[in-house]
C-alpha positions in Angstrom: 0.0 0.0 0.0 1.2 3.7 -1.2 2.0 5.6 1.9 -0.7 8.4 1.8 0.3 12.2 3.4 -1.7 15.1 4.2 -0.9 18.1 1.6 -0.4 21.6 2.9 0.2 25.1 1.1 0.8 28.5 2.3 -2.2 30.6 2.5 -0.9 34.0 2.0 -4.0 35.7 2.3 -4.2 35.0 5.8 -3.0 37.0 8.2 0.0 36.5 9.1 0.2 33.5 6.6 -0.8 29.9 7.6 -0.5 26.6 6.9 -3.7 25.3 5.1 -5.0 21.6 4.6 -6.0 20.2 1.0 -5.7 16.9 -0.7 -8.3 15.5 1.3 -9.9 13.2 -1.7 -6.5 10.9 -1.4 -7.3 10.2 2.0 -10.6 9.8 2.1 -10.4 7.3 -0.8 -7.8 4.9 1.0 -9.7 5.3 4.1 -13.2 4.5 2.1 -11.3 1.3 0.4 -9.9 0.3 3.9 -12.9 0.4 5.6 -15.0 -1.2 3.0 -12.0 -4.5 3.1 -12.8 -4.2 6.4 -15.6 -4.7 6.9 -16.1 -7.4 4.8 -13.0 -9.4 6.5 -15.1 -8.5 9.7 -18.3 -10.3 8.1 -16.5 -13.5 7.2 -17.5 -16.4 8.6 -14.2 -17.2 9.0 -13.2 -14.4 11.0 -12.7 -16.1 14.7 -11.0 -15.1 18.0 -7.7 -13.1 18.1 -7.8 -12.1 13.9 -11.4 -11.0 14.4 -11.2 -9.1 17.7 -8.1 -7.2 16.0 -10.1 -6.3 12.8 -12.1 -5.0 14.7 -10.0 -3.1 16.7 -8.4 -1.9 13.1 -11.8 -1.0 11.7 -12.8 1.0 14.5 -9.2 2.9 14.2 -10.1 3.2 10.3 -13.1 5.0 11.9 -12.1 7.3 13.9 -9.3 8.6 11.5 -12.3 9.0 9.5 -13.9 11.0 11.4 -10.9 12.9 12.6 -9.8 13.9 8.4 -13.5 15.1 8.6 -13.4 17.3 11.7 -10.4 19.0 10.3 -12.1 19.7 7.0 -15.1 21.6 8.5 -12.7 23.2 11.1 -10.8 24.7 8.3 -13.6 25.7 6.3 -14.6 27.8 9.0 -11.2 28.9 10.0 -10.7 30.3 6.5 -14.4 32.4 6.9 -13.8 33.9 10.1 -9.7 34.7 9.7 -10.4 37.4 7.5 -13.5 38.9 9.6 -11.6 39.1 12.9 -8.0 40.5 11.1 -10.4 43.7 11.4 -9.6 45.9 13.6 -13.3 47.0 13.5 -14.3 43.8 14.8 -11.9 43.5 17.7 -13.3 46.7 18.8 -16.9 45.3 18.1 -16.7 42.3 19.1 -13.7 41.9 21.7 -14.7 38.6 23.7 -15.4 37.0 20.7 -12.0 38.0 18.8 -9.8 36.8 22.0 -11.9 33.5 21.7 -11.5 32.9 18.2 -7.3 34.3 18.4 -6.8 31.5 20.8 -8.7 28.8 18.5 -6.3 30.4 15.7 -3.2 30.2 17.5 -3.8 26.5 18.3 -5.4 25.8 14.3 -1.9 27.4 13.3 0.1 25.1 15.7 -1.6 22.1 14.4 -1.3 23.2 10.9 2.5 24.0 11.6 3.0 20.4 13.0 1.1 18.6 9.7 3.4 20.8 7.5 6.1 19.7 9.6 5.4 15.7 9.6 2.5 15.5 7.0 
């Protein structure tokens, strides 16, 4: 099996540049293909004691990663609608409790971002 990675680019709109996720469909399509296998080792008749338990123990993993690629994709979406709106001063003076929440979800989006980049 191809090793898989998660694609980043600079996105120089933001302010101060980050870090953004794409190439999503890669993943998602070796997860899908995973899961499907699976899932159909885990219907088997076959399927008995240890090998079973750990397939299911692996499809549950496949799962969660799942899940997890999915998270980060609408987290991003809406990191990339609200960046722009609170980079206004206006705002910060508008809304202040909500700009020092959303810096502090920012500055850990960045980190994670950073670290992907890093060790995709």
């Amino acid at each position: 099996m191809k090793e898989v990675t998660i694609q980043t680019f600079r996105h120089e709109k933001a302010n101060p540049p980050a870090y953004v996720l794409k190439g999503y469909d890669d993943i998602n399509t070796v997860l899908d293909d995973q899961i499907l296998q699976g899932q159909a080792m885990q219907a088997s008749s076959y399927m008995k004691g240890t090998l079973k338990r750990d397939t299911i123990a692996w499809n549950l993993k496949l799962d969660t990663m799942q899940k997890i690629i999915d998270e980060m994709s609408k987290c991003q979406r809406t990191w990339m609608n609200l960046e722009p709106v609170f980079s206004s001063d206006d705002i910060e003076k508008t809304l202040p409790v909500e700009t020092v929440k959303f810096r502090e979800v920012d500055k850990l989006w960045r980190e994670t971002t950073d670290q992907i980049n890093d060790d995709p």
